[in-house]
C-alpha positions as a Markdown table, in Angstrom:
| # | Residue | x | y | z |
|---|---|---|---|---|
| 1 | Unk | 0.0 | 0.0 | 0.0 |
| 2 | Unk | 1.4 | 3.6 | -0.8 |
| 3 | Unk | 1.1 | 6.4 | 1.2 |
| 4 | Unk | 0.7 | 9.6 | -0.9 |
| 5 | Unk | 3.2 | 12.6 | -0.8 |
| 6 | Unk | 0.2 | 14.7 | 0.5 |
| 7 | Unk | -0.2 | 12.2 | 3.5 |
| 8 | Unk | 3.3 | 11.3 | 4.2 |
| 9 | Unk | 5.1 | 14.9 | 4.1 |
| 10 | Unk | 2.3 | 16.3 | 6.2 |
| 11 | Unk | 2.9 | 13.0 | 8.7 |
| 12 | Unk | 6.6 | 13.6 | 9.0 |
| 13 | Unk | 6.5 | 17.7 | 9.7 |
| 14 | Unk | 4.6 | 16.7 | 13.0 |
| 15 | Unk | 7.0 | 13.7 | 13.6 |
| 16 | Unk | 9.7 | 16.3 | 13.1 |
| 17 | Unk | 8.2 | 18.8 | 15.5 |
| 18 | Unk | 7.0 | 16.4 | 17.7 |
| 19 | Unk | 10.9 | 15.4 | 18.2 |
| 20 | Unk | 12.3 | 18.8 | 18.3 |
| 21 | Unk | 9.6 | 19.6 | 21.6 |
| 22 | Unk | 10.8 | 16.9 | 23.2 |
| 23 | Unk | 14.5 | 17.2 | 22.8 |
| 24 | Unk | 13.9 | 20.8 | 23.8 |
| 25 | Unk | 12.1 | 19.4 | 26.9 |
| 26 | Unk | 14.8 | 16.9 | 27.7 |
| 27 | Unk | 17.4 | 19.4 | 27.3 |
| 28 | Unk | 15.3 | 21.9 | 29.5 |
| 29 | Unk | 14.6 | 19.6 | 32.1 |
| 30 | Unk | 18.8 | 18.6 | 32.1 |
| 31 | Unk | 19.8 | 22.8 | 32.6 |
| 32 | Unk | 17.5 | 22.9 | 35.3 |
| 33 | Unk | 19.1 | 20.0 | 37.0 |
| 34 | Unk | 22.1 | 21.5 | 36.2 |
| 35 | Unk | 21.7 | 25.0 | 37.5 |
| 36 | Unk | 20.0 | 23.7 | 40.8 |
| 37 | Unk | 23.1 | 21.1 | 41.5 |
| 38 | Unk | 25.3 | 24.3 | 40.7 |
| 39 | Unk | 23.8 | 26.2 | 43.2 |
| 40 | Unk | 23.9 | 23.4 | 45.7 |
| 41 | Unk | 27.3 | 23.2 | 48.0 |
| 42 | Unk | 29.1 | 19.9 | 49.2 |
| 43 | Unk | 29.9 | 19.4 | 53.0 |
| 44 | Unk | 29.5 | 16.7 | 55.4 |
| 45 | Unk | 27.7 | 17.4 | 58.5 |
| 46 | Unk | 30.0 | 17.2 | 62.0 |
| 47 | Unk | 27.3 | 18.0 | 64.9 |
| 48 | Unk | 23.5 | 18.0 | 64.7 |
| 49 | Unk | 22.4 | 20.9 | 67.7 |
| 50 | Unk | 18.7 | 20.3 | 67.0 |
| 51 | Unk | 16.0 | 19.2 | 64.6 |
| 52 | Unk | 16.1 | 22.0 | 62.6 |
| 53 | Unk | 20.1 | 23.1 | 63.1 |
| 54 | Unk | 23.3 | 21.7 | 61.8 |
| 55 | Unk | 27.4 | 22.5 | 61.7 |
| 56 | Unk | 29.2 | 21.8 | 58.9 |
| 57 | Unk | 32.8 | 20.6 | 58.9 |
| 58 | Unk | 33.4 | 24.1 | 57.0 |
| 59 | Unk | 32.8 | 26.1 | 60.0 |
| 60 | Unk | 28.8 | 26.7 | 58.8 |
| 61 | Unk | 25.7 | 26.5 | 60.7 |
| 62 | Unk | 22.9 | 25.6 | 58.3 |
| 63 | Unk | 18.8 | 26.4 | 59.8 |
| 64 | Unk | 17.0 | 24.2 | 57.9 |
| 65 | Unk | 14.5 | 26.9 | 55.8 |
| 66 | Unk | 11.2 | 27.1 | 56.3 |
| 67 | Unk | 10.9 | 24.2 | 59.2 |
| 68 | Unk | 10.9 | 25.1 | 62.9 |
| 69 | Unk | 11.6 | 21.7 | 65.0 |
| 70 | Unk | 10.0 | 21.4 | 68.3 |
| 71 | Unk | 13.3 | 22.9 | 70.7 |
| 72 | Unk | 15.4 | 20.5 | 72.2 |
| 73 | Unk | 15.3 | 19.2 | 74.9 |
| 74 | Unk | 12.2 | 21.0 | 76.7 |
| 75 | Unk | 9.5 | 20.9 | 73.8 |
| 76 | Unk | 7.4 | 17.4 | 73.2 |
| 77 | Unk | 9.5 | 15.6 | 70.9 |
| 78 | Unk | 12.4 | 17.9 | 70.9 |
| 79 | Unk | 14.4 | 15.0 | 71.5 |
| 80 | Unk | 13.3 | 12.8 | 68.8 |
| 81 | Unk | 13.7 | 15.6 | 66.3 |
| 82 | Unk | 17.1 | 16.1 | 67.1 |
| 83 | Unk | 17.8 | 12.4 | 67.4 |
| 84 | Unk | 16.1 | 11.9 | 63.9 |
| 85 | Unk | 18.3 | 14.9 | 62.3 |
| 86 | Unk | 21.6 | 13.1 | 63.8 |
| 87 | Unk | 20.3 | 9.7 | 62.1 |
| 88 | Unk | 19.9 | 11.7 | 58.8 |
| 89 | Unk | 22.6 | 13.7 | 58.3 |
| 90 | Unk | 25.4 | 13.3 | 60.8 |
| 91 | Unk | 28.7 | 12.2 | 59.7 |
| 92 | Unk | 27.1 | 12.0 | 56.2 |
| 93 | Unk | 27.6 | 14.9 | 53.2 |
| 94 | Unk | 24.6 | 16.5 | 52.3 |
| 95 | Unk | 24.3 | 19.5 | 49.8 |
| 96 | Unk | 22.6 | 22.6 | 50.7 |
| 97 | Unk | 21.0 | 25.7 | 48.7 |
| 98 | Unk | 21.5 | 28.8 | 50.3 |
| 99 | Unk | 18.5 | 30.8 | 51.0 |
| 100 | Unk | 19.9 | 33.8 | 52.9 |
| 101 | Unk | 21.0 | 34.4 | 56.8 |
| 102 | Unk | 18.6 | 34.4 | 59.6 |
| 103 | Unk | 19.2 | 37.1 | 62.6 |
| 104 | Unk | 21.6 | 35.1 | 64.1 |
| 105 | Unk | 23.7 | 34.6 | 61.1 |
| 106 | Unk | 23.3 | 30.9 | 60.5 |
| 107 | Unk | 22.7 | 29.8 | 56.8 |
| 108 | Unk | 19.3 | 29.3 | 56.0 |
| 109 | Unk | 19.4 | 26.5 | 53.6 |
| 110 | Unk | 17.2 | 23.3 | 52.2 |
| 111 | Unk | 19.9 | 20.7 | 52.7 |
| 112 | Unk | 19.7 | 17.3 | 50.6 |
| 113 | Unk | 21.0 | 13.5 | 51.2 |
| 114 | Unk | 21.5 | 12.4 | 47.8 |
| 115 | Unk | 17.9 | 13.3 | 46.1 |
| 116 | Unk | 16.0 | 13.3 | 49.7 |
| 117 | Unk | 15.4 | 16.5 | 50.9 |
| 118 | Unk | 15.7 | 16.6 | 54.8 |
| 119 | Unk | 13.5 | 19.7 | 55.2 |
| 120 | Unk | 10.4 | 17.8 | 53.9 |
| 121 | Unk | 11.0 | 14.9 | 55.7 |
| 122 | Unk | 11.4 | 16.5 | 59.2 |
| 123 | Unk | 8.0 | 18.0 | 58.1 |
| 124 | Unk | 6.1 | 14.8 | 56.9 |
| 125 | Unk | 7.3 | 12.6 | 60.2 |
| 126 | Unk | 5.9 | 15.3 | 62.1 |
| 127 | Unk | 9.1 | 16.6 | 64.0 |
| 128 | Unk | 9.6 | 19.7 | 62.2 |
| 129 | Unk | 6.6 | 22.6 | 61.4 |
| 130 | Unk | 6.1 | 24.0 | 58.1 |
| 131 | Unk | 7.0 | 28.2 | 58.6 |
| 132 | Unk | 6.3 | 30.3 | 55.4 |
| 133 | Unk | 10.0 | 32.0 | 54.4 |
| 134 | Unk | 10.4 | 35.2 | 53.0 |
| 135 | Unk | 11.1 | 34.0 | 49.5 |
| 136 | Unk | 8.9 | 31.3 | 48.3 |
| 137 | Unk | 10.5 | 28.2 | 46.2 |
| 138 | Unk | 9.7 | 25.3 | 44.4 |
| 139 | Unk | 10.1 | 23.8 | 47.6 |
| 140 | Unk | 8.1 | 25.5 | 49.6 |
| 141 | Unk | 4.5 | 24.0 | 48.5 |
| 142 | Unk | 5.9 | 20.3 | 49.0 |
| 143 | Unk | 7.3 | 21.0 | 52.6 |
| 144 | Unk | 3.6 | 22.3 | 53.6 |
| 145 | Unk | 1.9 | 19.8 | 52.1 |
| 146 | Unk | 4.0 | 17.3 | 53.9 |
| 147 | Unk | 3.2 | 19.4 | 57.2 |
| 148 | Unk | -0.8 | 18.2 | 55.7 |
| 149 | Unk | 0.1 | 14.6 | 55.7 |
| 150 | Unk | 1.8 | 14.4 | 59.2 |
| 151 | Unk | -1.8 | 16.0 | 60.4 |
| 152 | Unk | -3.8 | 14.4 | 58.1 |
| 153 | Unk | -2.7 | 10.8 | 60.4 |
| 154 | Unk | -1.8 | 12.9 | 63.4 |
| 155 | Unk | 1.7 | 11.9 | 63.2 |
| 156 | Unk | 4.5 | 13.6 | 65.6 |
| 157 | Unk | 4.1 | 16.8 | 67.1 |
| 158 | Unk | -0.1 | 16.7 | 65.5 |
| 159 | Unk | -0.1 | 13.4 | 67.5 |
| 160 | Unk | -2.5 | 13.1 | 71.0 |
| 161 | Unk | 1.0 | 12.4 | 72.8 |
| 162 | Unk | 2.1 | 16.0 | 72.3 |
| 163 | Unk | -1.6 | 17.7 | 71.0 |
| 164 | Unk | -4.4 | 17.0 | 74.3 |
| 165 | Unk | -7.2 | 18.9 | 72.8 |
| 166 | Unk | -10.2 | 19.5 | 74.9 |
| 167 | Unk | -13.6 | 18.6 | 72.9 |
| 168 | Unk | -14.5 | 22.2 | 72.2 |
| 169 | Unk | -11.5 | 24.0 | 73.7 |
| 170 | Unk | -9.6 | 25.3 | 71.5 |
| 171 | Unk | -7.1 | 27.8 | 73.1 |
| 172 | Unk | -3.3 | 27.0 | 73.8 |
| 173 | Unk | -1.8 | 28.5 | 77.0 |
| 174 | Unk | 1.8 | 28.0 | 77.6 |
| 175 | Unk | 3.8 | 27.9 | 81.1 |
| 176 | Unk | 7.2 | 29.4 | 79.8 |
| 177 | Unk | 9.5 | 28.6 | 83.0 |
| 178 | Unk | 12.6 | 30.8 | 81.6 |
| 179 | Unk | 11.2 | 33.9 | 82.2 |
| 180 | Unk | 7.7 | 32.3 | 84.3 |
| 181 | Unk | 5.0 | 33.7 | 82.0 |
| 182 | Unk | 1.8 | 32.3 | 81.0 |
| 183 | Unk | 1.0 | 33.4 | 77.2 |
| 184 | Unk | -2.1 | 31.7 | 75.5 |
| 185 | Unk | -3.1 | 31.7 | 71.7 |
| 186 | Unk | -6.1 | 31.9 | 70.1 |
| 187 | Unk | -6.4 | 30.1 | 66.5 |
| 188 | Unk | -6.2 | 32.9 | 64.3 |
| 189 | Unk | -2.4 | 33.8 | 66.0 |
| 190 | Unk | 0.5 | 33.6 | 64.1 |
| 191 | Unk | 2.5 | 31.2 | 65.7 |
| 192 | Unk | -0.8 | 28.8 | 66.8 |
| 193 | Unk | 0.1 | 26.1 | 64.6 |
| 194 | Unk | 3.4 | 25.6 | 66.2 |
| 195 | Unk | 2.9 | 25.4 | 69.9 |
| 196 | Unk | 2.2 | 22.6 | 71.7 |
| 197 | Unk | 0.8 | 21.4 | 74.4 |
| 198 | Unk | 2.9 | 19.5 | 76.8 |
| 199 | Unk | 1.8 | 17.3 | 79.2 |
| 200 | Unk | 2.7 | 16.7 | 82.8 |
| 201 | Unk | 3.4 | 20.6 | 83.1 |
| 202 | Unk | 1.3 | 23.8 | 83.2 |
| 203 | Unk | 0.2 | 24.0 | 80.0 |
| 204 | Unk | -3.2 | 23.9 | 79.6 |
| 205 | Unk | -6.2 | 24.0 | 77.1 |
| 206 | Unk | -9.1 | 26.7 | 77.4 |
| 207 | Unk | -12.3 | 26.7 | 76.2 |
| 208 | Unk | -12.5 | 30.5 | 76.5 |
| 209 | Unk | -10.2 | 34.1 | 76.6 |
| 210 | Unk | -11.8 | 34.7 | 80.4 |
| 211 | Unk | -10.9 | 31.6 | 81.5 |
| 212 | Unk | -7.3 | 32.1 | 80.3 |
| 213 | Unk | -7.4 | 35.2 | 81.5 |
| 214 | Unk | -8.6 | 34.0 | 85.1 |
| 215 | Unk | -6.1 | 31.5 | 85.2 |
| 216 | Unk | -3.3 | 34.2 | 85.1 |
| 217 | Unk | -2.2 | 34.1 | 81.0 |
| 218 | Unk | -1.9 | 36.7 | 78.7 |
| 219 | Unk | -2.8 | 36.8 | 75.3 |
| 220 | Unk | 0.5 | 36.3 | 73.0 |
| 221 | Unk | 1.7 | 39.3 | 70.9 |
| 222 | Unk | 1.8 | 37.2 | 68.2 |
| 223 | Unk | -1.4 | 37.6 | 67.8 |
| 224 | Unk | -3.8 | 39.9 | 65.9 |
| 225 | Unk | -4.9 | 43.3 | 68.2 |
């Protein structure tokens, strides 16, 4: 059977530009991978202070962006997330994009083991919280939605062991011994997400502002006037 010239030329100009899209994809697809390992810099990580903080054999100190570990060793969990962290990356090299500095001048970074990238995993084992940065990344969306998962099964810091929610209370306060305070949060604070209610202390759930109020806490600054 013969194909006609009107057929067969028409046939092979999409073949041809079918080709060229997806050599132009696959050579797309290869720069990006290119200019993201380019940005990314080698080191091997020599001490592991918490779950969100690493050194670096180069004298750095990398803050894992956009994740905010439970603090070690006085939050719930604080200990695990700094024992997972040391599990993940210490004694190991890891790359890390630089982000910018915090105030404190560490290295705000996304750090990798091979393809695996630590800050999402802190995040989806439910040691780590999801923080919004400053500059948003192609990251940033799969580290929250990891956050999702970890409180979608109520894993980690969203589990009962560190979350005792009252049926209908819904109000965090928080016994901070350091400088003996009691500061509660409401849901619509900034930072409500990311405190947690310890127990066997004085932290305590309330079903109202009053009886926060009553019970000697003040309403966090965090939150809105």
């Amino acid at each position: 059977m013969k194909i006609s010239k009107n057929i067969l030329i028409p046939l092979l100009l999409v073949f041809l530009a079918s080709l060229g899209f997806n050599i132009s994809t696959v050579l797309k697809n290869l720069n990006n991978d290119l200019l993201k390992k380019a940005n990314r810099v080698e080191a091997t990580v020599n001490k592991v202070i918490d779950g969100d903080t690493v050194d670096t054999e180069g004298g750095e100190r990398l803050r894992l962006y956009e994740i905010d570990a439970p603090e070690y060793p006085k939050d719930c969990l604080g200990v695990d997330a700094k024992a997972r962290m040391e599990e993940l990356v210490f004694n190991k090299k890891i790359q890390y994009e630089k982000i910018g500095k915090d105030n404190f001048g560490r290295v705000l970074a996304y750090v990798y083991v091979d393809k695996l990238l630590i800050n999402e995993v802190m995040t989806e084992e439910g040691l780590a919280y999801f923080i919004k940065g400053k500059t948003m990344t192609v990251n940033s969306l799969p580290i929250e939605q990891s956050q999702e998962k970890a409180k979608l099964v109520n894993r980690g810091v969203w589990s009962s062991f560190c979350q005792t929610k009252k049926e209908g209370c819904v109000i965090k306060g928080n016994y901070r011994p350091a400088d003996n305070t009691r500061i509660y949060h409401t849901p619509d604070c900034y930072n409500y997400d990311k405190i947690t209610i310890k127990r066997g202390t004085s932290d305590r759930w309330f079903c109202n502002e009053a009886e926060a109020i009553k019970a000697g806490f003040k309403k966090s600054q965090d939150c809105p006037k």
